[in-house]
N, C-alpha and C positions, 0 to 999 in steps of 0.2 A: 197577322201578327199573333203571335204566341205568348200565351201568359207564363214567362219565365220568374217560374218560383220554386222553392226546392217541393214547397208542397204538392203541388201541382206532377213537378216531375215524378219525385217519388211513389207517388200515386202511381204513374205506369211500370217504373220497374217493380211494385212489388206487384202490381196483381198479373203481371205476366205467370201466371201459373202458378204461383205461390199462394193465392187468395185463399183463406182458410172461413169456411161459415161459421163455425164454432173452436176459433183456436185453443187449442188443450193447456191445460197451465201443466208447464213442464216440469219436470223432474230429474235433475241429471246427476245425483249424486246414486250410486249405486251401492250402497253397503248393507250388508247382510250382517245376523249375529253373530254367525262363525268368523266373520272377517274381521271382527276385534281381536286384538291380542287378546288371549284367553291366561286368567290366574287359574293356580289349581284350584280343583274342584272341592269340596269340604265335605269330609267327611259323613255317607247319608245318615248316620246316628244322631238320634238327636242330642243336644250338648245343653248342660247348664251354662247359664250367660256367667262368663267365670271374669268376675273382677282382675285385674294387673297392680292397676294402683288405689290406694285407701284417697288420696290426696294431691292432686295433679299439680305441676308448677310449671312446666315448661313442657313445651313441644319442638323438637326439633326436625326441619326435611332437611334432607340430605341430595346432594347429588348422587350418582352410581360411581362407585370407587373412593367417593371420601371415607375416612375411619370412623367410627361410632364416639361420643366423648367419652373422655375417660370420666376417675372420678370425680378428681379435682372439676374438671369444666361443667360436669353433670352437677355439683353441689352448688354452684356458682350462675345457672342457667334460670332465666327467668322468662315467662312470657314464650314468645314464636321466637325461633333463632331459625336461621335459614343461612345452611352452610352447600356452595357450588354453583348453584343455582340461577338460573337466569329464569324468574316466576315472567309470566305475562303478560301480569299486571300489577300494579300498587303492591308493596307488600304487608302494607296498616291494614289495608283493606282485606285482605286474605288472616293475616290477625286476629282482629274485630270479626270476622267472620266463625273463627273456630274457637276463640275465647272460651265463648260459654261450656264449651263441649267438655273441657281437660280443668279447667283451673279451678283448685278447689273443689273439686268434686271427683269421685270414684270414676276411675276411667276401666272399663269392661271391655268385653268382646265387643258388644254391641255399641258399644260409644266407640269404639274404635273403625268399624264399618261406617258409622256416621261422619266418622272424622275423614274418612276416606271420600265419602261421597260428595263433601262440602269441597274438599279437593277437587275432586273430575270435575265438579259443577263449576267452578273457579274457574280453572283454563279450558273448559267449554266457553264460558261467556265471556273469555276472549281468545276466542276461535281457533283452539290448540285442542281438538276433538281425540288425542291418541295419550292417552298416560296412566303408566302402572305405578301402583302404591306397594310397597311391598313394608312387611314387618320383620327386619332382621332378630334375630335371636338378642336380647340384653337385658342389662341390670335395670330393672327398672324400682331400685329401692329409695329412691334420692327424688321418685315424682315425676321424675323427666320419661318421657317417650320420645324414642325413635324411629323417623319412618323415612326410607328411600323413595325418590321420587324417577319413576325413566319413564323419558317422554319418546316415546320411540321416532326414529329419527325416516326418510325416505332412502327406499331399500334401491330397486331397480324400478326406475319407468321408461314404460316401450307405449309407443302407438299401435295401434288394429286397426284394423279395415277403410287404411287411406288407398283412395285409387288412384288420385292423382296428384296427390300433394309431398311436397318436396318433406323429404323426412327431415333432414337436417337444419331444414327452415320450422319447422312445427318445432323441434328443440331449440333454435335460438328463439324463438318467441316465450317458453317454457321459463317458468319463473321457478316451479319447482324444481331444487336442485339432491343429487344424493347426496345422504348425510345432516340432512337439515330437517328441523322440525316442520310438521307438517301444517299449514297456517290455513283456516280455510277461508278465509278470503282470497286468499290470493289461488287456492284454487282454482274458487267461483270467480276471480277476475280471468285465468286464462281459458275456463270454459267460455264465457263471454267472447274474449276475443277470439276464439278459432271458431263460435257462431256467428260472428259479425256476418263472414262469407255465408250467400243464401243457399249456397250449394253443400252445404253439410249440416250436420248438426252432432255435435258431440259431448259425451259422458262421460263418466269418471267409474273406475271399480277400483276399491281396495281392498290388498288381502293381506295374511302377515309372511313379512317375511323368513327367505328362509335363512337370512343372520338372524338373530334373537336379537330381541331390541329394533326391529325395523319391519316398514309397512312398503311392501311393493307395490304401484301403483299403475295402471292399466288404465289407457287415454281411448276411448273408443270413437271411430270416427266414424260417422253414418253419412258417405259422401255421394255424391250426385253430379253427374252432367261430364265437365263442366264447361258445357256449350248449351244454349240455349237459343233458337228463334224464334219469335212470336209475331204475332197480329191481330189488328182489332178494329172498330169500330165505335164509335159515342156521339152523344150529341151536346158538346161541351164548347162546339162555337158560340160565336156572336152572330147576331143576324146579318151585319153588312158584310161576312165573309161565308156564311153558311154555316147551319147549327150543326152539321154533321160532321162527323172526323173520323177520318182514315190513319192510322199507326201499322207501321212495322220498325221492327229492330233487334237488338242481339245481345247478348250478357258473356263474356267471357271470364273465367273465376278462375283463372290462373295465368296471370299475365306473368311473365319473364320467369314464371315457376316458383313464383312466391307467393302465391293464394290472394295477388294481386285481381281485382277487378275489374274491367273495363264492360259500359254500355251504351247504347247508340241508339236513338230513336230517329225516325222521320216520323212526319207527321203534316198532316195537307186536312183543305178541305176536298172534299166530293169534283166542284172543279180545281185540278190543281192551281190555274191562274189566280185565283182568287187568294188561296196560302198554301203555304211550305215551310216547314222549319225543320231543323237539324239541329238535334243534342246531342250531347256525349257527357259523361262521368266517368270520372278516376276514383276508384278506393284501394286506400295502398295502407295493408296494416303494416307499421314497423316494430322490428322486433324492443323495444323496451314497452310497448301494450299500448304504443296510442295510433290515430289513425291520422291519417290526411286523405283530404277531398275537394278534389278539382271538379269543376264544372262547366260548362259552355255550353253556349248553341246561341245559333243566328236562324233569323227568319224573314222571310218576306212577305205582304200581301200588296192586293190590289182590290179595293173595296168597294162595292155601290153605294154611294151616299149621293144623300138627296139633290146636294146640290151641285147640276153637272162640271161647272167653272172651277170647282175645287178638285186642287191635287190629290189623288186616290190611289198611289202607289208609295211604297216606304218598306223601310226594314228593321228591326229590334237584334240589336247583340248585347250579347252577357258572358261573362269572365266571374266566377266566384271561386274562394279558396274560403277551405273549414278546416281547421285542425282542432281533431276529439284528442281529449284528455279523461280516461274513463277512471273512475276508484267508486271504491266500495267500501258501505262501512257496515251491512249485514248480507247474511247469504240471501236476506229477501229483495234488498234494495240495489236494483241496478242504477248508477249514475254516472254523469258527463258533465265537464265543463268543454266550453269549444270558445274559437275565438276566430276569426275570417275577415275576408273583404270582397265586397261587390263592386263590380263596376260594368253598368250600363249604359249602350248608344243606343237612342231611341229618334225618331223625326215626327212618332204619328202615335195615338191611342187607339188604332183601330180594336184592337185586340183586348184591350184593358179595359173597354166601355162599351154597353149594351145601347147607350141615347145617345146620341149627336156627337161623333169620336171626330176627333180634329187632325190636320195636317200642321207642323210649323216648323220652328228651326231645329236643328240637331241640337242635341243636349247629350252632357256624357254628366251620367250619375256616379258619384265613387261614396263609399260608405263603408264606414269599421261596424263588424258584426262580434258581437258574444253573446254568451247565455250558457244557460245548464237546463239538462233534462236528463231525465229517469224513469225508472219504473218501481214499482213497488207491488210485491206479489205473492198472495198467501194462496192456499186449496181452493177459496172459494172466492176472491175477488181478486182483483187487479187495477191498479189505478198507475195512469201514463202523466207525467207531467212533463213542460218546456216552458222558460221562460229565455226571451231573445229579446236583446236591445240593439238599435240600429245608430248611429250616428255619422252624418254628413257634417265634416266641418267647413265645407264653404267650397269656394273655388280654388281647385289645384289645376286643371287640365283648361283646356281652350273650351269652347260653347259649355261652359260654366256660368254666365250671368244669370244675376234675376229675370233680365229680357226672354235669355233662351227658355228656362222653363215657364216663363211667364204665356212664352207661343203656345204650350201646350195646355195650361190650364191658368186662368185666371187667379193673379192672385201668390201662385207657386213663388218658394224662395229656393235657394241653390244652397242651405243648411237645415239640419233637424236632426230634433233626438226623439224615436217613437221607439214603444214596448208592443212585444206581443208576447200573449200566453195563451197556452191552450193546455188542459185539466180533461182527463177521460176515466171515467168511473166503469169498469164491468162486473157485474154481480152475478154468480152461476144460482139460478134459483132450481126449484124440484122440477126433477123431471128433463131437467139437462135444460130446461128451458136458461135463457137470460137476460139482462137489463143492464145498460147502459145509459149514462148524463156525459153530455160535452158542456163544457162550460168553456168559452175561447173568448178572446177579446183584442181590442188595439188602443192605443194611448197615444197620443201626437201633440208634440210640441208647435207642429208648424203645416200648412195649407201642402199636400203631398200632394205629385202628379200621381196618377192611375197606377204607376207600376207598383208602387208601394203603396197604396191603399189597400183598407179591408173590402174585398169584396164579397157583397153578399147577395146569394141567389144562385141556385145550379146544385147539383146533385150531392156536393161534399159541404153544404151551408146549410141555406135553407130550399129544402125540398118544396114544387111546385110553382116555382119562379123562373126564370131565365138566366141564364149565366151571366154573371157582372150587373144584375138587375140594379143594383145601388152599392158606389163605393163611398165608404167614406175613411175621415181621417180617423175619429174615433169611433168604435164600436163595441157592440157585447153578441155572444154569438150565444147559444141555447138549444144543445137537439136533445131529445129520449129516444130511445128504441128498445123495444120489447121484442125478443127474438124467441123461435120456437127452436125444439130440438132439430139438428139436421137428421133427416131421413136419407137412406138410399132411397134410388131411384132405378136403375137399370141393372146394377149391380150390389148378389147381397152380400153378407160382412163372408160367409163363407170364401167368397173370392177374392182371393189375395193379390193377384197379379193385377185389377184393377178395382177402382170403386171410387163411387160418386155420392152425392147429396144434397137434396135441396132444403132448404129453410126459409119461413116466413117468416114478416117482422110489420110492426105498426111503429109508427112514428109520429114525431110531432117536433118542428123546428119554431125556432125563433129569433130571429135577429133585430139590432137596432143598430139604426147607424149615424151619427153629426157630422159635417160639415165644420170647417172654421169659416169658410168663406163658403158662400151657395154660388153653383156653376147650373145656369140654366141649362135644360130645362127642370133640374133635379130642384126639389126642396131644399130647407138645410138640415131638417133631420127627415128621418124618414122610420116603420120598422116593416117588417116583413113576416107571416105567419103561417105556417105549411101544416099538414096535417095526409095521414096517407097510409099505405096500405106497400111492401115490399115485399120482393125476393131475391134469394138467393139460388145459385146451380153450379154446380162444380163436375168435373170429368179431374181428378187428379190424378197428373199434372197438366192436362193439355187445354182444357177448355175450364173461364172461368165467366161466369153473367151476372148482371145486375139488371135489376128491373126497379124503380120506384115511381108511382105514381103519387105525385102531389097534389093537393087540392088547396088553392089558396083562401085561407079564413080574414084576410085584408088585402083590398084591391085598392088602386090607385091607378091616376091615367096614367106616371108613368110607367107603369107595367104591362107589359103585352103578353102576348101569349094567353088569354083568356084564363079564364076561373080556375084552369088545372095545368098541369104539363105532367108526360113524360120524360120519363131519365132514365136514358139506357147503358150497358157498355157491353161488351164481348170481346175477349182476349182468347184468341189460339196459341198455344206454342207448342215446343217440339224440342 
């Protein structure tokens, strides 16, 4: 039986050769000084700061092509007047901001560069990064100042270096249109979404156009593949099917030629009788920028358990649907809300449990899923969050009773509403060295079967335990790692056509876990304490390794595996 979890899965498609020791905090905006619209330059003489007005009363912006006031309007004008204009934001607030500059007080050259600046800074801070200030020629005898505002608009955008992605699909996804102000958020939303696909990664360059008043805009695509197979090895069974595991499978990032994704794992133990499972994922961005995600896979085992009179064959299937809803509300915060549905047949826990897994009736689990997650990302840190709420309202489908889940775990009800979250801290310290806190957990309203429990123990929990060592209803999870710089190793940085790296790391995990109801031979809480010594290796993109040995700092008899364990994996692809 297969532990069908997005976490679990996801796990294998991304370190198919994607696995990074030290991933780079990215940078995809490209813009140089020269690629600002440029004012003319000022004369290299140096100049007395030459006063305009004795006595400010009013400021006026202007759109491009409105008339200047006359003098009737100019005698009449008080405070910020803002004529054509579509400001960014608030227009009290843009006011209040330049007040102090003009009003009643001597307005000069230099109060005027200030005035400008309080401008740019304005529709910077709400994400309108391209705007000329200009000083037409006028009367400025009545106190008032006049100043044109052009926000330059998008000129011509073209894509570069796609290999295999449909052109005409990369513009209907394309939020930026010509002729419209350039917003950067919505930049950084469509960078985002043409990164979703792992087989690219793309940037932005701007330069000015060659209308006046306009910024052309250049989508660079650094594309890859987009086929991929791999293969691998770990030891993420349970004992009554075998700790070791066998995977191969395949990634395609261009389905029907809309940078659609399809992937496919198998996955067995050592002997295949014992298990087998079959996954697949759907990622299908759609052009208004959000995604959907289909899921499946069915599995089967045949397990050694103690007791010979007990039935030791069974199968687990899963059906999930996620649809992402991405926005953004700075260029540093990536964010999602999503919203889905799970629906699981299960007969057996062999898979889900390390102590005394059961045979009983079929159960089909249905459950509405939402939540939001994000990132947040400066030069020198990055912090990942997700918060997902689950709820089962009861019986909809047939082997729905309390009896049927009650066959698999004592106690179990056939409704619940449980939380998870999980919070990742990464800190780049000197020396390229860094540090990372997981801080993850689970909330449960009600006695869960195995499938939806927190498990804890195995190589992505707590290091130096067993996989599925203790599940419980509620939990709090707790790792550190201290990572060194990645080093090459066979290859040096001179070599461009290939290069590798390994990195070492220390650790220290911690878990705790309750129970609502205790299922022998488990306690009803328990926690668990790892401590240990890692590595990492890479060949990118083909080969990617894991090594952590754990050492456990609290034992208990339900624990096996003695005082330490290894945790390995190894992913090939191609």
């Amino acid at each position: 039986m297969y532990v069908f979890s997005f976490r679990h899965f996801l796990f294998f498609l991304c370190s198919v050769g994607l696995t990074l020791l030290a991933e780079p905090f990215r940078s995809n905006i490209a813009v140089q000084d020269q690629d600002f619209p440029q004012l003319p330059k000022p004369s290299p003489k140096r100049q007395a700061d030459r006063v305009f007005v004795e006595e400010g009363k009013a400021l006026v912006l202007l759109a491009p092509g409105e008339p200047l006031l006359g003098s009737s309007e100019r005698s009449t004008a008080q405070g910020l007047v803002v004529i054509g204009l579509d400001l960014p934001g608030p227009t009290a607030k843009l006011a209040r901001r330049l007040y102090p500059y003009y009003h009643n007080k001597k307005v000069s050259q230099s109060t005027i560069q200030e005035i400008k600046e309080q401008i740019e800074e304005f529709y910077q801070e709400y994400h309108h990064p391209f705007v000329l200030i200009e000083v037409p020629s006028q009367n400025v005898s009545e106190g008032v100042i006049q100043l044109v505002i052009v926000e330059t608009v998008v000129g011509t955008v073209k894509f570069k270096g796609q290999k295999w992605s449909n052109t005409k699909a990369l513009y209907d996804y394309l939020s930026l249109q010509p002729n419209q102000p350039i917003q950067e958020l919505e930049v950084y939303g469509d960078l985002n979404f043409f990164n979703q696909n792992p087989f690219r990664q793309a940037d932005i360059l701007y330069a000015p156009g060659t209308v006046p008043g306009t910024t052309d805009v250049t989508i660079n695509l650094n594309e890859k593949g987009p086929f991929r197979i791999y293969a691998g090895a770990d030891n993420t069974g349970v004992e009554t099917t075998g700790r070791e595991r066998l995977y191969t499978g395949f990634n395609y990032a261009n389905v029907f030629n809309l940078a659609h994704v399809f992937s496919f794992q198998f996955t067995s133990s050592y002997d295949f009788n014992k298990f087998k499972s079959y996954t697949g994922q759907y990622l299908a961005p759609l052009s208004w920028g959000h995604v959907l995600n289909l899921y499946g896979g069915y599995s089967m085992v045949h397990s050694d358990l103690p007791t010979p009179s007990m039935r030791s064959s069974g199968f687990n299937s899963q059906f999930s649907t996620r649809y992402n809803i991405p926005f953004l509300l700075s260029r540093y915060l990536e964010q999602e809300g999503f919203f889905g549905f799970d629906w699981k047949r299960l007969n057996n826990t062999v898979e889900f449990v390390d102590a005394r897994p059961v045979f009983g009736q079929f159960v089909n689990i249905t459950q509405l899923v939402f939540g939001y997650q994000g990132a947040y990302e400066r030069n020198t840190y990055r912090f990942d969050f997700d918060a997902t709420g689950y709820w089962s309202p009861g019986r909809i489908f047939s082997d729905q009773t309390d009896e049927n889940f009650m066959s698999l775990r004592p106690g179990a009800k056939n409704n619940w509403i449980y939380a998870r979250g999980d919070f990742v801290y990464v800190q780049k310290l000197p020396q390229n060295f860094s540090f990372s806190l997981t801080v993850a957990g689970q909330l449960s309203s009600a006695p869960l079967l195995p499938t939806d429990q927190y498990d804890l123990g195995g190589w992505d929990t707590v290091r130096g335990y067993e996989e599925h060592a203790y599940n419980a209803d509620n939990a709090f999870l707790g790792r550190m790692e201290l990572r060194t710089a990645p080093y090459p190793l066979l290859f040096n940085k001179k070599n461009k056509r290939y290069s590798d790296a390994i990195q070492f790391l220390a650790f220290l995990d911690y878990g705790y876990g309750n129970n609502k109801i205790a299922v022998d031979p488990l306690p009803k809480s328990e926690y668990l304490l790892g401590i240990g010594p890692g590595v990492r290796y890479v060949i990118d993109p083909w080969l990617s390794t894991r090594l952590d040995w754990g050492i456990k700092l609290h034992n208990a008899d339900i624990f096996g595996g003695g005082s330490s364990m290894i945790h390995f994996g190894v992913t090939l692809s191609y």
